[in-house]
C-alpha positions as CSV (number, residue, x, y, z in Angstrom):
1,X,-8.0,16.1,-18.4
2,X,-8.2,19.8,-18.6
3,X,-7.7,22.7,-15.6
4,X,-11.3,23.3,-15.3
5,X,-12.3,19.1,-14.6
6,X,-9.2,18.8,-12.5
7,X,-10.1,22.0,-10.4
8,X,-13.6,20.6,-9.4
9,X,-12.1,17.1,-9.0
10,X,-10.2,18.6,-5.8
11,X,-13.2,20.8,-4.7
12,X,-15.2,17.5,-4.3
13,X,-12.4,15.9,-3.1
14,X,-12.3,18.7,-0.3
15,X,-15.7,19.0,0.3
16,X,-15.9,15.2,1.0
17,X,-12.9,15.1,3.1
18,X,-14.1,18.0,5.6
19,X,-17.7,16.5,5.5
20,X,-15.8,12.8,6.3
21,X,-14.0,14.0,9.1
22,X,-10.8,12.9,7.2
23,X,-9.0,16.2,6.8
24,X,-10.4,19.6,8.4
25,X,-11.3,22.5,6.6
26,X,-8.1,24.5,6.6
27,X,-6.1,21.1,5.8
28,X,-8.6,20.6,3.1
29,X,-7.4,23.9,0.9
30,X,-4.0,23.8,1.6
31,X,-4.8,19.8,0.3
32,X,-6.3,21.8,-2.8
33,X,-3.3,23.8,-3.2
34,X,-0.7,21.3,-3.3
35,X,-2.7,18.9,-5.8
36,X,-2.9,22.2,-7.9
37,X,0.8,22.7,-8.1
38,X,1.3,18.8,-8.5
39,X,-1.1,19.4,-11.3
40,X,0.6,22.5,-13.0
41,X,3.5,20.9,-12.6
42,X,3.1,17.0,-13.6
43,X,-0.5,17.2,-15.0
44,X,-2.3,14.1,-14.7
45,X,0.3,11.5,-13.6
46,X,1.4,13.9,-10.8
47,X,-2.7,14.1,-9.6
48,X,-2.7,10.3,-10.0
49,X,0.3,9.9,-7.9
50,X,-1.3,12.1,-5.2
51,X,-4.8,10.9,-5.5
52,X,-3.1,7.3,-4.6
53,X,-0.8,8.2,-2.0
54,X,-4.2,9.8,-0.4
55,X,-6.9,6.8,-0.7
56,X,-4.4,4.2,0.5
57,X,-3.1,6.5,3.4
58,X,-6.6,7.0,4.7
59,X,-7.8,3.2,3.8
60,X,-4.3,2.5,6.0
61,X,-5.3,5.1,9.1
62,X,-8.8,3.7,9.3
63,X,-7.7,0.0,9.4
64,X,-8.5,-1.7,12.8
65,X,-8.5,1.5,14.7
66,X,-8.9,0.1,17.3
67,X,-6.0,-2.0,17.8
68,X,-4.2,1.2,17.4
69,X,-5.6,3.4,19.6
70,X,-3.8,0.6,22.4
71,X,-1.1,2.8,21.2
72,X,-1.8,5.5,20.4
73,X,-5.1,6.9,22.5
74,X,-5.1,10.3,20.2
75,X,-6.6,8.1,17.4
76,X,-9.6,7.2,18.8
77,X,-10.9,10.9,18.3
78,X,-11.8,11.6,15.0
79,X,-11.2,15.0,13.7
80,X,-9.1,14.7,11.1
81,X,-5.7,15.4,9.7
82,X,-4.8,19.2,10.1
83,X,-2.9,21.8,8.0
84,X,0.2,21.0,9.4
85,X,-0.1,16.7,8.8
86,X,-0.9,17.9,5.1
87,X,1.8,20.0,4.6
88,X,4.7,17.7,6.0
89,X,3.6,14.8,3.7
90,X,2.5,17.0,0.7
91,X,4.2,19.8,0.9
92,X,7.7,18.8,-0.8
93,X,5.3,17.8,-3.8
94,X,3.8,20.8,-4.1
95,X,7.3,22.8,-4.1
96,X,8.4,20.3,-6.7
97,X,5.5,21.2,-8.8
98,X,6.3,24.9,-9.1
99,X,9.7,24.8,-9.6
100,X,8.7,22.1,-12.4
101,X,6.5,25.3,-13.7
102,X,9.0,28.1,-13.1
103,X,12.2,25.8,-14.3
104,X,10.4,23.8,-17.3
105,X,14.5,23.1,-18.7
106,X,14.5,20.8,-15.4
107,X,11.0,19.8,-15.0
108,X,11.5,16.2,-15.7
109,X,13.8,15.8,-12.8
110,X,11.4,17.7,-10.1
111,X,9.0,15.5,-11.1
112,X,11.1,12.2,-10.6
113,X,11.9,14.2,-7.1
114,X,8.4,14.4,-6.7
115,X,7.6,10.8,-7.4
116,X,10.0,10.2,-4.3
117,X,8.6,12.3,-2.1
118,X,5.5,10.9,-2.4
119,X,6.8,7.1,-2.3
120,X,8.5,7.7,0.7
121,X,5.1,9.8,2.0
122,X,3.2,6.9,1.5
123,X,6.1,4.2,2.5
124,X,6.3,5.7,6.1
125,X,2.3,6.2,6.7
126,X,2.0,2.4,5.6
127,X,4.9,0.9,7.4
128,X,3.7,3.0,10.5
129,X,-0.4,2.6,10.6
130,X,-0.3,-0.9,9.4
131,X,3.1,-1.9,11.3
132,X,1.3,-1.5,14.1
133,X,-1.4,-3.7,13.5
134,X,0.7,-6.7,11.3
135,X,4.0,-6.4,13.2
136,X,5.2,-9.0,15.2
137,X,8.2,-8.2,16.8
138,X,8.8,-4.1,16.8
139,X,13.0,-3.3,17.3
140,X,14.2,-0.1,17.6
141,X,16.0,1.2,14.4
142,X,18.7,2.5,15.9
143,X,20.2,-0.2,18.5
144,X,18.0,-3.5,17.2
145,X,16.8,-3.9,20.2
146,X,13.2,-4.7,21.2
147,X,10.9,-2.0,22.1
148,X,7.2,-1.4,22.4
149,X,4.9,-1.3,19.4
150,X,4.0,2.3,18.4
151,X,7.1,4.1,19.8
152,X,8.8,6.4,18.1
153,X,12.2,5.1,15.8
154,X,10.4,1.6,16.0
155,X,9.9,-1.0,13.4
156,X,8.9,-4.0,12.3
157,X,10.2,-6.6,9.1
158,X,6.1,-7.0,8.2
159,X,5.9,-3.1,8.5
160,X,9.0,-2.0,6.3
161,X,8.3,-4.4,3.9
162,X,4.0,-3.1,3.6
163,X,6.1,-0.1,3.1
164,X,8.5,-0.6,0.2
165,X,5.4,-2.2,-1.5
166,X,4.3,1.6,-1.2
167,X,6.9,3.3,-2.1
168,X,6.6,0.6,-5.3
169,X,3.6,1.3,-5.8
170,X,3.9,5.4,-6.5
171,X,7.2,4.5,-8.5
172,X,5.4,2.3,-10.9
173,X,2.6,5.2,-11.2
174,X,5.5,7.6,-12.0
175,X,7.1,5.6,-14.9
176,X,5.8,2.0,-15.1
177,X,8.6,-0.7,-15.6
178,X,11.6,1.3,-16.4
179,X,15.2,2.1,-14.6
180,X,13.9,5.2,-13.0
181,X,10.9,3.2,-11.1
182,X,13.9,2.1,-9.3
183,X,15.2,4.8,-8.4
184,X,11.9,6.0,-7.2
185,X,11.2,3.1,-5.1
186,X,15.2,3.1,-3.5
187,X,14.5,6.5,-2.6
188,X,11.4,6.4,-0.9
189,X,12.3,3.4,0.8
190,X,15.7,5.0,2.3
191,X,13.4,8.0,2.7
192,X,11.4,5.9,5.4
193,X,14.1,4.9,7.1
194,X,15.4,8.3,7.5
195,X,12.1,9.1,9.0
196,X,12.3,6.2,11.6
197,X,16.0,7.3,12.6
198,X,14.7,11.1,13.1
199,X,12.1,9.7,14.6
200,X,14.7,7.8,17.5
201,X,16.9,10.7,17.7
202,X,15.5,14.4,17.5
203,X,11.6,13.4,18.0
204,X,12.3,11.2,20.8
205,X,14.2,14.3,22.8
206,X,11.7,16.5,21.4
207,X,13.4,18.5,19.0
208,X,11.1,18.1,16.3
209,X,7.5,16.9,15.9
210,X,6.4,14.3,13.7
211,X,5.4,16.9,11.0
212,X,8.8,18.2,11.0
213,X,10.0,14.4,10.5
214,X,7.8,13.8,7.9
215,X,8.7,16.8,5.9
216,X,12.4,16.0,6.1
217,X,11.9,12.4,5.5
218,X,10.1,13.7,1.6
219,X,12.5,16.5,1.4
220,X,15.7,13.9,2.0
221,X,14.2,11.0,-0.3
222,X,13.7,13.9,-3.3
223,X,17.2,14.5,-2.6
224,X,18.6,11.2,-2.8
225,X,16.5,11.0,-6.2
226,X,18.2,13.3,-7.7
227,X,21.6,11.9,-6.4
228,X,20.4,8.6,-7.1
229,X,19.5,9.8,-10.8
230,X,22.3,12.0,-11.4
231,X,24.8,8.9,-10.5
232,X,23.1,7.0,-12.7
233,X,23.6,9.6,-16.0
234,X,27.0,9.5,-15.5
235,X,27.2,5.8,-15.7
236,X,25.6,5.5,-18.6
């Protein structure tokens, strides 16, 4: 797939996510942007990790809304993710993807980083939205103790597992049945928990938002990729 198909791939993509409420218009471009520099950087397996970690994070918001808006009351109004949502989720990714452009010596190992970041994008958003609605007994991460569904640093066994199945699913996108799919899927399942922890420490007292947690959460899982990886090198 060349520059030009893959450039009005994303336009549609835009234009059908501002016109479906799903992202707005300023959330929509900077959504261009980062599947631009996934593209530069990873071409087509980068797009389809993307493109994936997209469709089933929206199929997994709009599941029995409902239900979640018990929690969360916010959800019921529909006006889509914003700029900042997009960024915190995708924009690791897209910093991955240029430095895969401007370092190309090291561009294999960005884009394993990259992989992460988006497993443990999509691990959290599944383990969260459908958590929620599949859960049945929520615990809080930090003491094990119950808690109320839909609080932050809370969690459910039926939730962490949807999760991992997430982060398994990007990994085997990335590289199909091999040693680093593992590695992938480790990391973005660590990477979610990290984001529950944040979430019962610094979001709970307000020090950070839940973009902020979600940017950390990708930025820490394509971090302990590269550890991850790097370990693994010098065993073999």
């Amino acid at each position: 797939m060349n520059l030009l198909a893959i450039t009005i791939l994303l336009i549609a993509m835009m234009v059908i996510c501002v016109r479906a409420k799903k992202l707005t218009l300023p959330a929509s471009i900077a959504a261009g942007l980062i599947g631009f520099l996934v593209y530069i950087g990873a071409k087509e397996k980068g797009i389809l990790m993307l493109v994936t970690f997209f469709i089933l994070s929206v199929l997994a918001t709009s599941h029995k809304k409902h239900l979640k808006a018990k929690y969360h009351p916010e959800i019921s109004e529909n006006k889509g993710r914003n700029i900042g949502q997009v960024f915190a989720n995708g924009g690791v990714a897209a910093i991955l993807g240029a430095l895969a452009i401007v370092d190309q010596n090291h561009s294999e190992l960005y884009i394993l980083m990259m992989a992460a970041s988006l497993a443990s994008a999509l691990a959290d958003t599944l383990s969260s939205e459908l958590g929620m609605v599949y859960g049945s007994r929520f615990y809080n991460i930090l003491t094990l103790k119950r808690e109320a569904n839909g609080l932050d640093g809370v969690v459910s066994i039926e939730g962490t597992l949807i999760g991992a199945c997430g982060a398994f699913v990007i990994a085997f996108i990335y590289v199909g049945f091999d040693k680093k799919c593992l590695i992938v899927a480790v990391a973005g399942i660590l990477g979610n928990l990290i984001d529950s922890i944040l979430g019962a420490t610094i979001e709970r007292k307000n020090y950070a938002g839940n973009n902020v947690v979600n940017f950390l959460n990708t930025l820490l899982a394509s971090i302990l990729a590269m550890v991850l990886y790097c370990v693994f090198i010098s065993l073999t």
